[in-house]
BAPA-720007 format. One record per residue: x, y, z of N, C-alpha, C in turn; residue number from 1. Coordinates in nm, 3 decimals, padded with zeros to 5 digits, always signed. Example, Ala and Ser with C-alpha at 12.3 -4.5 7.8 and 13.67 -1.06 7.14 Angstrom:
BAPA-720007
[[+01.319,-00.569,+00.780],[+01.230,-00.450,+00.780],[+01.320,-00.330,+00.780],1] [[+01.285,-00.225,+00.708],[+01.367,-00.106,+00.714],[+01.290,+00.003,+00.787],2] 
END
This chain:
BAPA-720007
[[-00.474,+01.221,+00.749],[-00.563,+01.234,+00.635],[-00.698,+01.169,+00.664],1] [[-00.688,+01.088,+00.697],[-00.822,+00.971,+00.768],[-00.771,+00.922,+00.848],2] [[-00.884,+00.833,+00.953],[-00.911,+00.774,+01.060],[-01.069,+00.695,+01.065],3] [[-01.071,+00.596,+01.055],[-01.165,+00.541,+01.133],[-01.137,+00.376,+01.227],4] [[-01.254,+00.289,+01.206],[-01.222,+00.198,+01.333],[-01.123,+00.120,+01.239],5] [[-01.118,+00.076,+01.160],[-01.031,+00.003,+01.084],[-00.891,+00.027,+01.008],6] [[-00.887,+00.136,+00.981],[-00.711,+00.191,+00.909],[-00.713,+00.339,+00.974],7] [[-00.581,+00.344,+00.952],[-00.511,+00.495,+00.983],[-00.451,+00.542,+00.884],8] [[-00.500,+00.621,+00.788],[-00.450,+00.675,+00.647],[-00.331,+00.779,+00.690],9] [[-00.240,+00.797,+00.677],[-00.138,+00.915,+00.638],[-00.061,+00.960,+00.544],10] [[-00.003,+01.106,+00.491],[+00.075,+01.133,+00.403],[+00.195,+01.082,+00.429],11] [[+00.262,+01.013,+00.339],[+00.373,+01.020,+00.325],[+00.495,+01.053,+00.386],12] [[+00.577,+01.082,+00.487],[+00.685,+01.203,+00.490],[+00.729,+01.176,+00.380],13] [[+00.791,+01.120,+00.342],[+00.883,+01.175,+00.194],[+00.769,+01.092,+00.033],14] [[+00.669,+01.173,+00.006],[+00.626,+01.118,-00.074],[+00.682,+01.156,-00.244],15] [[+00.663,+01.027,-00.296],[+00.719,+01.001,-00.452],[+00.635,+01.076,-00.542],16] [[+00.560,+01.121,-00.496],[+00.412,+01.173,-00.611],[+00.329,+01.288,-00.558],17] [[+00.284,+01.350,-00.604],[+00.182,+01.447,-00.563],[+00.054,+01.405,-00.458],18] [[-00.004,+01.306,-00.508],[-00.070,+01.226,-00.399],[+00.034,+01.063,-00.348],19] [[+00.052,+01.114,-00.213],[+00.148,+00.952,-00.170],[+00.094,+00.923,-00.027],20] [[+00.017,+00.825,-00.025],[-00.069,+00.807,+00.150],[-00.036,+00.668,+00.139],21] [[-00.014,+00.659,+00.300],[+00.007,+00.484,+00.365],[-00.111,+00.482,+00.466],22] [[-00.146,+00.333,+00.422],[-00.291,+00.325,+00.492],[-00.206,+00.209,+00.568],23] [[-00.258,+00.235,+00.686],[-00.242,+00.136,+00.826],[-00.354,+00.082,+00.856],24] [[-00.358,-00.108,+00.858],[-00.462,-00.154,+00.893],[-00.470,-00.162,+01.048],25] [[-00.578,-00.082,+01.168],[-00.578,-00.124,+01.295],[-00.549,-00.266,+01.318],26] [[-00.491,-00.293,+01.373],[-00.586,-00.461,+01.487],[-00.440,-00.531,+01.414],27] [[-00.328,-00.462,+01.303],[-00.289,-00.597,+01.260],[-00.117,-00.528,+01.305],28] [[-00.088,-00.601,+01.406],[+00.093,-00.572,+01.475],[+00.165,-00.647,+01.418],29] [[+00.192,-00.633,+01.333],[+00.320,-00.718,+01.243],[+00.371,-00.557,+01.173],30] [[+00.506,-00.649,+01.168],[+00.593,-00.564,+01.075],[+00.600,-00.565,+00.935],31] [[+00.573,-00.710,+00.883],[+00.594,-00.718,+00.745],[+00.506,-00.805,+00.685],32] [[+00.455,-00.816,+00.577],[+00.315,-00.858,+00.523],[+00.333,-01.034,+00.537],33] [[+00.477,-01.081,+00.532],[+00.511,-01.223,+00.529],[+00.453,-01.300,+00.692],34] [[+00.426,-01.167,+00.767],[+00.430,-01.250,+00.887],[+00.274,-01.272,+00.958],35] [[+00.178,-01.199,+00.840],[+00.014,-01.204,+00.865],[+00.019,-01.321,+00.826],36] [[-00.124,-01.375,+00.901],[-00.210,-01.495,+00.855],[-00.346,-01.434,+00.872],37] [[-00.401,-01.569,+00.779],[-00.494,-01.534,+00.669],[-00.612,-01.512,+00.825],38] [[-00.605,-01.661,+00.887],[-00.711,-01.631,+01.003],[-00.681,-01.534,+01.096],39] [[-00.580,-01.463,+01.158],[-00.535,-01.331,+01.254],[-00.572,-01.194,+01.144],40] [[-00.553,-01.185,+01.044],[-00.508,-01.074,+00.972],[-00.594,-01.003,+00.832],41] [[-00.656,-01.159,+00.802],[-00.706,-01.151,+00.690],[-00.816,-01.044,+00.666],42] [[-00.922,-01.001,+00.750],[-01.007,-00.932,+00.736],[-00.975,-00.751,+00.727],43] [[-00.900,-00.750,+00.856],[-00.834,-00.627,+00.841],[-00.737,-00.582,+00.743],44] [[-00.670,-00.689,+00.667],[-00.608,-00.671,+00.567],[-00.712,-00.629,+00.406],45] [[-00.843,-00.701,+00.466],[-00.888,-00.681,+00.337],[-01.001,-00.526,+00.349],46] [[-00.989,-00.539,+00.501],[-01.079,-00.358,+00.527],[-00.997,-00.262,+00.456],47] [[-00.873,-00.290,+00.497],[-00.729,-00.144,+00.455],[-00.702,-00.167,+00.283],48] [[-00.780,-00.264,+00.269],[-00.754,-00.260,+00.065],[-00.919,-00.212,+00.056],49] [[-01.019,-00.228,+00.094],[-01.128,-00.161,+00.067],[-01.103,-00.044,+00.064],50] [[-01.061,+00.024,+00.196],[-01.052,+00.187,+00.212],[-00.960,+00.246,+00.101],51] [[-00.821,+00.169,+00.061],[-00.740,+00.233,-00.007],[-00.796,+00.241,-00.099],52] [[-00.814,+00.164,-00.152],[-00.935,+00.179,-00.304],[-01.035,+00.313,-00.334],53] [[-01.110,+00.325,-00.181],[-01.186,+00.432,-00.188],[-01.145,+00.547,-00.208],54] [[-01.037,+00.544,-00.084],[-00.957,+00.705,-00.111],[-00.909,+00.741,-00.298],55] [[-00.870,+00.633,-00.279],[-00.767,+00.645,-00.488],[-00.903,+00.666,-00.545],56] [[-01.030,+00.564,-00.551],[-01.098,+00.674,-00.591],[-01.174,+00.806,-00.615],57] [[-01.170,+00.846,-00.500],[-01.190,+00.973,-00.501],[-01.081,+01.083,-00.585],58] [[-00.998,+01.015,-00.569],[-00.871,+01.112,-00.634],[-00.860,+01.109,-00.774],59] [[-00.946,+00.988,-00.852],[-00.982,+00.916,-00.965],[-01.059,+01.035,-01.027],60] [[-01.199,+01.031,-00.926],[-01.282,+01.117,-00.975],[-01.332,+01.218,-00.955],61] [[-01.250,+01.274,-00.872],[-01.281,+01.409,-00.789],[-01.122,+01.523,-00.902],62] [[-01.007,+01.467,-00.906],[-00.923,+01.517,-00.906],[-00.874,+01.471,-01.096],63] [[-00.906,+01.348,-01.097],[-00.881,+01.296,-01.231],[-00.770,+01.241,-01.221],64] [[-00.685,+01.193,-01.142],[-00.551,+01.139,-01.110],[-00.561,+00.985,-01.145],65] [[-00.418,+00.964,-01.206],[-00.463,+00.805,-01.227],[-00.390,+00.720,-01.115],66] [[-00.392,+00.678,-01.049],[-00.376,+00.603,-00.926],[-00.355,+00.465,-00.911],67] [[-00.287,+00.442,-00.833],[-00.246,+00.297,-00.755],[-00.227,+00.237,-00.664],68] [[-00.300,+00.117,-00.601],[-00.283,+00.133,-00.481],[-00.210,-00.015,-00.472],69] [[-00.102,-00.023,-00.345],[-00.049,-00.181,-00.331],[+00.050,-00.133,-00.225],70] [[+00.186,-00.281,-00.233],[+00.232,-00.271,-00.156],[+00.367,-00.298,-00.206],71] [[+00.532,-00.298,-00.147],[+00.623,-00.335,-00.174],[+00.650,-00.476,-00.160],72] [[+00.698,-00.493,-00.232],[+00.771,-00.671,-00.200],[+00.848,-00.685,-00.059],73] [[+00.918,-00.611,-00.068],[+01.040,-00.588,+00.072],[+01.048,-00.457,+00.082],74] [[+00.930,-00.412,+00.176],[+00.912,-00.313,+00.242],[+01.012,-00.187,+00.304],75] [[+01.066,-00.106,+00.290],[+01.156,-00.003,+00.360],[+01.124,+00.054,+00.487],76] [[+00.946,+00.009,+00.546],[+00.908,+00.061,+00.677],[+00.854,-00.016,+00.768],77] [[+00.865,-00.039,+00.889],[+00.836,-00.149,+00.935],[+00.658,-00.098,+00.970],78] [[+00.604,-00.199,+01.007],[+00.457,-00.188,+01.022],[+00.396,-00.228,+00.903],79] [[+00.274,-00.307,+00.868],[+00.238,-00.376,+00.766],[+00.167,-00.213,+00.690],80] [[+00.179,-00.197,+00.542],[+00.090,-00.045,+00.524],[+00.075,-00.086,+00.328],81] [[-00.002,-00.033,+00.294],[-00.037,+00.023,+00.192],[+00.003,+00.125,+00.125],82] [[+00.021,+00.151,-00.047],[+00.068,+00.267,-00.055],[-00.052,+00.274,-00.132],83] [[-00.078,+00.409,-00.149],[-00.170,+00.517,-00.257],[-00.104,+00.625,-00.321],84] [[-00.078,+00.589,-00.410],[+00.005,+00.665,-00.471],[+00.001,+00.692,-00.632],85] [[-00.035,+00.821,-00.685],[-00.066,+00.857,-00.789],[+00.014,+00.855,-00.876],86] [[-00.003,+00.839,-01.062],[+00.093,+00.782,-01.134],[+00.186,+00.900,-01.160],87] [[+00.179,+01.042,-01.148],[+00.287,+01.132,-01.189],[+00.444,+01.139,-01.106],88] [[+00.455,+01.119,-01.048],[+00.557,+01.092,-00.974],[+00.628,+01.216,-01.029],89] [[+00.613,+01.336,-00.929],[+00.645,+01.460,-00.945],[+00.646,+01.501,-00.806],90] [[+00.781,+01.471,-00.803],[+00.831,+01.525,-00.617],[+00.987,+01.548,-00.588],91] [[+00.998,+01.665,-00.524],[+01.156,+01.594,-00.472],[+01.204,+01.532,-00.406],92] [[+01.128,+01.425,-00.367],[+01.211,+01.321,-00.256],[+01.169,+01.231,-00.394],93] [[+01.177,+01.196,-00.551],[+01.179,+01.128,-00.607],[+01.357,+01.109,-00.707],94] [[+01.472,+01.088,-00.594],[+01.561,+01.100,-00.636],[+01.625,+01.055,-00.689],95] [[+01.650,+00.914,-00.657],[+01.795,+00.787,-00.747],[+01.641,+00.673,-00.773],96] [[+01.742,+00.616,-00.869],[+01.622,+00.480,-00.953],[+01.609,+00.405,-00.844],97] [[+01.651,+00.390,-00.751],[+01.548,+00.339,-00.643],[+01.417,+00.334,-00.616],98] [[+01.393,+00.465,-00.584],[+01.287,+00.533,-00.566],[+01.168,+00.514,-00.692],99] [[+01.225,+00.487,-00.789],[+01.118,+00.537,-00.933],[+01.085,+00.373,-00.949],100] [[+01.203,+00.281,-00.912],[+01.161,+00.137,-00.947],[+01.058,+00.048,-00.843],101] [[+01.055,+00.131,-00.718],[+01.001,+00.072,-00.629],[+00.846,+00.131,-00.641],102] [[+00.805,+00.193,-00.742],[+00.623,+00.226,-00.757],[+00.608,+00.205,-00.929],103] [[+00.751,+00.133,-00.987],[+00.691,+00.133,-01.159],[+00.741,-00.005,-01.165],104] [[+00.801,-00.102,-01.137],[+00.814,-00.198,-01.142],[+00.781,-00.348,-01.057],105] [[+00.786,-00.462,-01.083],[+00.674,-00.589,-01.020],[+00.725,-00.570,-00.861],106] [[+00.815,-00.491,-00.845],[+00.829,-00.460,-00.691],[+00.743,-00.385,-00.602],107] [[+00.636,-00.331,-00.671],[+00.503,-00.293,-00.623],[+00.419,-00.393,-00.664],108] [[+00.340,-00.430,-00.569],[+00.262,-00.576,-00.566],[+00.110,-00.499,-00.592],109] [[+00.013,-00.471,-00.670],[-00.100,-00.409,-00.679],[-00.186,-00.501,-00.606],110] [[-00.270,-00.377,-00.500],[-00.328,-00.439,-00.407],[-00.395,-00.567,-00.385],111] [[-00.447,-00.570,-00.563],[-00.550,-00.685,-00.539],[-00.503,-00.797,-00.585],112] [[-00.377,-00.791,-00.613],[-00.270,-00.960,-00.656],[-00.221,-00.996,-00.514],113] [[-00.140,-00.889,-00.411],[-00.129,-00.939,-00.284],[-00.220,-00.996,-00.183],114] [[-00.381,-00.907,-00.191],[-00.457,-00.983,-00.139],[-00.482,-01.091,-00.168],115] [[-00.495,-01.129,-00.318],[-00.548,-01.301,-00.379],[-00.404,-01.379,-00.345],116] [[-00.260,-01.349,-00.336],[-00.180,-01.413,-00.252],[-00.210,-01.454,-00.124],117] [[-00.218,-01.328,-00.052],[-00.221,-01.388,+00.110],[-00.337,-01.482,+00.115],118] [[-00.484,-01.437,+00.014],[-00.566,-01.536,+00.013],[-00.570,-01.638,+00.019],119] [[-00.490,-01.678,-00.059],[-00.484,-01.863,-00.113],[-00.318,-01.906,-00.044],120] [[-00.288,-01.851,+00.093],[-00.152,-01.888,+00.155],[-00.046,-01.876,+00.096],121] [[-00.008,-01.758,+00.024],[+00.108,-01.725,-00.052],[+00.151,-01.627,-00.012],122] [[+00.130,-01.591,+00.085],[+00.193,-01.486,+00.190],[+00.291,-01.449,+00.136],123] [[+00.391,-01.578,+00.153],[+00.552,-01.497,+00.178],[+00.573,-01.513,+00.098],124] [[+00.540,-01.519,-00.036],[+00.625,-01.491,-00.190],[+00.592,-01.328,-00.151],125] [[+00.532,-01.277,-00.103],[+00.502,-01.148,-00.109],[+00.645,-01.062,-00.066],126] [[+00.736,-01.119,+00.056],[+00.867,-01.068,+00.113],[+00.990,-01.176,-00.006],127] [[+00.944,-01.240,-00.110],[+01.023,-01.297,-00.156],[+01.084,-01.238,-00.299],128] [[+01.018,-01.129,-00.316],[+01.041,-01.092,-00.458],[+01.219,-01.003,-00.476],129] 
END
């Protein structure tokens, strides 16, 4: 979907929603958000919440979609990523309450509460929920 020097945007394979993209921050090799630091990680973490933002808005105001962007508490994929993911959740890979609780409930961390976590060294409440 995108590419530039800082994230690697992609669809989904099995997305929950009509719009469902994982943004990959370059530069940051961890698996899980508990294991960034603020001085290794922090910037690129906060490039891949700039971009996600951008993309959702475009989809905001190009498309009229209401949108969200963040991350899981305890992740299902390894590699640190972002989700973008629009509020209709109209798909068929949207199957058992798994799936529906992990983008409507505090188990999606909205982007900009995880960043002000990792900010202020609260990282790993982020893998603690």
């Amino acid at each position: 979907y995108w590419r530039d020097d800082k994230v690697v945007v992609v669809y989904d394979r099995y997305p929950k929603a009509q719009v469902h993209l994982l943004v990959l921050p370059l530069g940051v090799d961890v698996d899980w958000p508990y294991e960034m630091t603020w001085d290794e990680h922090g910037q690129a973490f906060r490039d891949a919440v700039e971009r996600a933002r951008w993309i959702a808005n475009h989809f905001r105001r190009y498309e009229r979609r209401t949108m969200r962007v963040g991350l899981h508490a305890v992740p299902s994929m390894k590699r640190v990523h972002l989700h973008i993911v629009s509020q209709d959740f109209d798909s068929p890979w949207l199957k058992v309450k798994k799936h529906w609780n992990s983008f409507t409930t505090d188990f999606f961390i909205d982007a900009s509460v995880a960043f002000e976590r990792f900010k202020i060294g609260m990282h790993e409440e982020m893998g603690d929920a």
